[in-house]
PATITI-967469 format. One line per field, with one value per residue (C-alpha): residue number from 0; residue in one letter; chain; y, z negated, x. Coordinates in steps of 0.2 Angstrom, whole numbers. Example, Ala and Ser with C-alpha at 12.3 -4.5 7.8 and 13.67 -1.06 7.14 Angstrom:
! residues 2
n = (0; 1)
res = (a; s)
chain = (A; A)
yy = (-22; -5)
zz = (-39; -36)
xx = (62; 68)
This chain:
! residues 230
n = (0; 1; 2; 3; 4; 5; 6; 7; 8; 9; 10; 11; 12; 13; 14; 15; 16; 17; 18; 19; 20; 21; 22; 23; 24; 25; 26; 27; 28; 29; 30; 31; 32; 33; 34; 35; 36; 37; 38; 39; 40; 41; 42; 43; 44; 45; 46; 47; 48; 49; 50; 51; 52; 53; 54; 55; 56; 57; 58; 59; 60; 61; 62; 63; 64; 65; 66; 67; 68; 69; 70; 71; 72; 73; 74; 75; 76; 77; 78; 79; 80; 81; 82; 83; 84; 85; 86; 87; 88; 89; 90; 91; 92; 93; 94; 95; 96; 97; 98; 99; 100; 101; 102; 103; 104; 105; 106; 107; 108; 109; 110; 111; 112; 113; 114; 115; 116; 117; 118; 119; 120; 121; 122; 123; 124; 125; 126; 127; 128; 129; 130; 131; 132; 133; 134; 135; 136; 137; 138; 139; 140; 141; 142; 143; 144; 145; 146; 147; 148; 149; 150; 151; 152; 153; 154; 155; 156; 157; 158; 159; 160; 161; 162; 163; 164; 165; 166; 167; 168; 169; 170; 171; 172; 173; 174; 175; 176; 177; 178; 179; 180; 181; 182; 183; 184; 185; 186; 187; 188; 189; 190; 191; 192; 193; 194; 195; 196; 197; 198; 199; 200; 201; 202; 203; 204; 205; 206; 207; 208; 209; 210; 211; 212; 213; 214; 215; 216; 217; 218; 219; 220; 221; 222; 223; 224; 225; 226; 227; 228; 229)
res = (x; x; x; x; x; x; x; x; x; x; x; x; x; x; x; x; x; x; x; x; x; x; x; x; x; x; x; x; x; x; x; x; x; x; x; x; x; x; x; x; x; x; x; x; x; x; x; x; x; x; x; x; x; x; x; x; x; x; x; x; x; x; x; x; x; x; x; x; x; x; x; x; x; x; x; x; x; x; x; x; x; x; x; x; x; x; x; x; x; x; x; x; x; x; x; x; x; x; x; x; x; x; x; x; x; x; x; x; x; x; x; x; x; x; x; x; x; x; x; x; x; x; x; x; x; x; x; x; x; x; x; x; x; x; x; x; x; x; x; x; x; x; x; x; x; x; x; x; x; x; x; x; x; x; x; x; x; x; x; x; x; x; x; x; x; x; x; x; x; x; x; x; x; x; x; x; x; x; x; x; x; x; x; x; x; x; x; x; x; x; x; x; x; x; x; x; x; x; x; x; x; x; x; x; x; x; x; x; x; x; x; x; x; x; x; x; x; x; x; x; x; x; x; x; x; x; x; x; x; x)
chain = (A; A; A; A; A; A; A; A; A; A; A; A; A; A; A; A; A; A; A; A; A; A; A; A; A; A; A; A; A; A; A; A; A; A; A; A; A; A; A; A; A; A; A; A; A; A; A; A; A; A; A; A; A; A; A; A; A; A; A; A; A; A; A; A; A; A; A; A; A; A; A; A; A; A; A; A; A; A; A; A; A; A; A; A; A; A; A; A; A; A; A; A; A; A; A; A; A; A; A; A; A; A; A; A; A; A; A; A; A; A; A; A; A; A; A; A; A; A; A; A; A; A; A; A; A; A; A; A; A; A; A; A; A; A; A; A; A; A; A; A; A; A; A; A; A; A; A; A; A; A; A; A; A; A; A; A; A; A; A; A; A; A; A; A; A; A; A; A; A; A; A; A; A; A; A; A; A; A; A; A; A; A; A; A; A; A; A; A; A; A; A; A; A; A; A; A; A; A; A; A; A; A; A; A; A; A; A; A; A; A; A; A; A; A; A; A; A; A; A; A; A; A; A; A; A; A; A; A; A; A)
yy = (148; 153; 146; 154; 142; 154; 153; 150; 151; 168; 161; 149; 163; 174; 160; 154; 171; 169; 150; 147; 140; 159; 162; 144; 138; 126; 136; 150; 138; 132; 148; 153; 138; 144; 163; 156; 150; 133; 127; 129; 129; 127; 128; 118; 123; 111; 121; 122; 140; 142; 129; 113; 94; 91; 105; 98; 82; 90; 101; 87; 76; 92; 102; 100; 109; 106; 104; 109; 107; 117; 113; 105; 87; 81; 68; 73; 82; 66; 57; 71; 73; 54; 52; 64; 61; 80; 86; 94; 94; 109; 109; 123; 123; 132; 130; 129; 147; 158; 168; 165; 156; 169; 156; 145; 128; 123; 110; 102; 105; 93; 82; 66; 71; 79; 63; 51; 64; 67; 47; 44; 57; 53; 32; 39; 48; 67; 79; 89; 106; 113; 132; 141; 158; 168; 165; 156; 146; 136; 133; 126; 113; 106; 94; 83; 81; 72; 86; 90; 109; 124; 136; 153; 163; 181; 191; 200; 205; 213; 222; 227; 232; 251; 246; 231; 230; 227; 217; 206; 200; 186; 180; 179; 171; 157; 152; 150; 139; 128; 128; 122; 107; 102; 106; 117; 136; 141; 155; 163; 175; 193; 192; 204; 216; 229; 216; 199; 204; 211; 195; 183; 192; 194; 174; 161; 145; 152; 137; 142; 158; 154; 168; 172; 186; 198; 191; 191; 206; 214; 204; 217; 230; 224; 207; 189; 185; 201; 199; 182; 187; 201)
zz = (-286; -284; -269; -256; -251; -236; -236; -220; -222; -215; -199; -196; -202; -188; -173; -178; -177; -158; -158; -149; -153; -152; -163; -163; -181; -180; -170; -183; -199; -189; -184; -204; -208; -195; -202; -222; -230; -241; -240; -232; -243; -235; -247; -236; -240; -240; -224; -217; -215; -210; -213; -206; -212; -191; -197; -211; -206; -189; -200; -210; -197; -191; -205; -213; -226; -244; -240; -256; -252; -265; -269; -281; -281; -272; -262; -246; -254; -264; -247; -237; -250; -252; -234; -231; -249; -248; -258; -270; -273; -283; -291; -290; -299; -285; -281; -264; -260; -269; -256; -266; -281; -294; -310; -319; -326; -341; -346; -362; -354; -338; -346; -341; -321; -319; -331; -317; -302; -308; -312; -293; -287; -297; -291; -275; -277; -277; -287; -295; -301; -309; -307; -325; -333; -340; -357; -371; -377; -363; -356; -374; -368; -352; -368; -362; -347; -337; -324; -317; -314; -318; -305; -315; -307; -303; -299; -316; -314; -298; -303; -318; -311; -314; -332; -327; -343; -352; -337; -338; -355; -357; -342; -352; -366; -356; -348; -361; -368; -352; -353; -369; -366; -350; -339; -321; -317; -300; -298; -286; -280; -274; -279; -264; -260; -274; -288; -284; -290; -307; -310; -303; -316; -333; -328; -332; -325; -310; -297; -283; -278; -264; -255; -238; -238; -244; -232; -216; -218; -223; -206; -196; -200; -201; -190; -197; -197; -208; -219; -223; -225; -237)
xx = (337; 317; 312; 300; 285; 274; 255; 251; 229; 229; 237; 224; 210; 218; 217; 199; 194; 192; 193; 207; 225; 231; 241; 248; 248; 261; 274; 273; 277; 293; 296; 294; 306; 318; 317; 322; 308; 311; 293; 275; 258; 243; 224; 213; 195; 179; 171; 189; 187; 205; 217; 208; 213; 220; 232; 237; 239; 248; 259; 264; 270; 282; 289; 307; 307; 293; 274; 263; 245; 232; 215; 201; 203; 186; 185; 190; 204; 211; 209; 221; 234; 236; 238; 251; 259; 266; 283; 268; 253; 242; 228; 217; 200; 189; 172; 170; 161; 175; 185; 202; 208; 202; 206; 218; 211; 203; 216; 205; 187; 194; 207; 199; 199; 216; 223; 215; 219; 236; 241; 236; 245; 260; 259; 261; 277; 270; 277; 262; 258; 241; 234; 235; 232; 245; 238; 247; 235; 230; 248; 248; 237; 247; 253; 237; 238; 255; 258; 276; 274; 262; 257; 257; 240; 249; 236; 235; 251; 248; 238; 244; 260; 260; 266; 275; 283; 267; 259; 274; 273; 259; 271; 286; 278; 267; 284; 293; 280; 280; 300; 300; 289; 301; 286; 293; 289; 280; 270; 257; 244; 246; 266; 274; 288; 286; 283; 293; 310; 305; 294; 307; 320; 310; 303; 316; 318; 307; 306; 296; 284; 270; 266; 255; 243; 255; 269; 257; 254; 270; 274; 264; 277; 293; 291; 288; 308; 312; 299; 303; 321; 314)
């Protein structure tokens, strides 16, 4: 079964709008456990620009179901996750000034760092997952690198979805590559209601979708406890 992991960056991006703890960050990821969700996923940014490291830190200490934390493995980042030793750990390769993850890695060009990131993560009992393109050819190169589970980067997809048929296919074909070299499915990035059950059925093996902007504000409509259950 596919589990559900919520984004919750546009919660915090929506309290620090007025600086305040309104809405209350950690309420609404128990509240999004409560309404079905299996796991939380938090991207905490170098300017902490929405989610801070006190949330994460906070957040860990109070969840039941999976954390996955996302982000480039800098310092400070390395610092957090090992601290908090989360169910996951993604990695993202973002410069800091990017508004969202726009990019899957370069698996050969930064073999050496995700080798050393990874093994420390993995001494510590993380499961781990890198951020990858839909594209054959660099799935192919996972085979370098010791990494639990890929991330699949959704966004073309999305927006290819008026012919989902087509859009879908580099999709099929960088899962099955995964699959075969025993390495775990998640996916993520502008998935929402009209386009999550077509991808969940044509991707086998699909372990886990993380969504949030699209959820939040789906959430405006039809309430956070339907949405999830959506």
């Amino acid at each position: 079964m596919t589990k559900l992991s919520v984004n919750v960056n546009k919660i915090a991006t929506l309290r620090n709008a007025r600086g305040t703890n309104v809405p209350n960050l950690l309420n609404v990821a128990l509240d999004i456990e409560k309404f079905g969700a299996e796991g939380i996923t938090v991207h905490p940014r170098p300017d902490e620009r929405h989610i801070t490291y006190k949330d994460v830190y906070k957040l860990s200490k109070s969840i039941d179901t999976e954390l996955n934390i996302e982000g480039y493995p800098n310092e400070n980042f390395m610092k957090l996750v090992l601290d908090v030793k989360p169910h996951q750990v993604t990695l993202v390769p973002d410069p800091p000034h990017v508004l969202t993850s726009n990019a899957g890695w370069n698996v050969l060009g930064n073999k050496s760092l995700l080798n050393e990131v990874l093994g420390e993560f993995k001494k510590a009992g993380i499961r781990t997952s890198v951020f990858m393109n839909p594209s054959a050819k660099e799935v192919e190169e996972i085979q370098y690198i010791d990494v639990d589970r890929i991330e699949l980067y959704t966004e073309a997809y999305a927006s290819g979805f008026s012919d989902k048929e087509k859009a879908i296919l580099p999709f099929i074909e960088a899962a099955k590559i995964a699959t075969e070299m025993g390495v775990g499915l998640n996916a993520g990035h502008d998935l929402n209601l009209d386009n999550l059950a077509f991808f969940k059925q044509n991707i086998e093996g699909l372990l886990e979708v993380s969504i949030g902007h699209a959820l939040i504000s789906d959430s405006l409509y039809y309430g956070l406890d339907k949405t999830v259950g959506m």
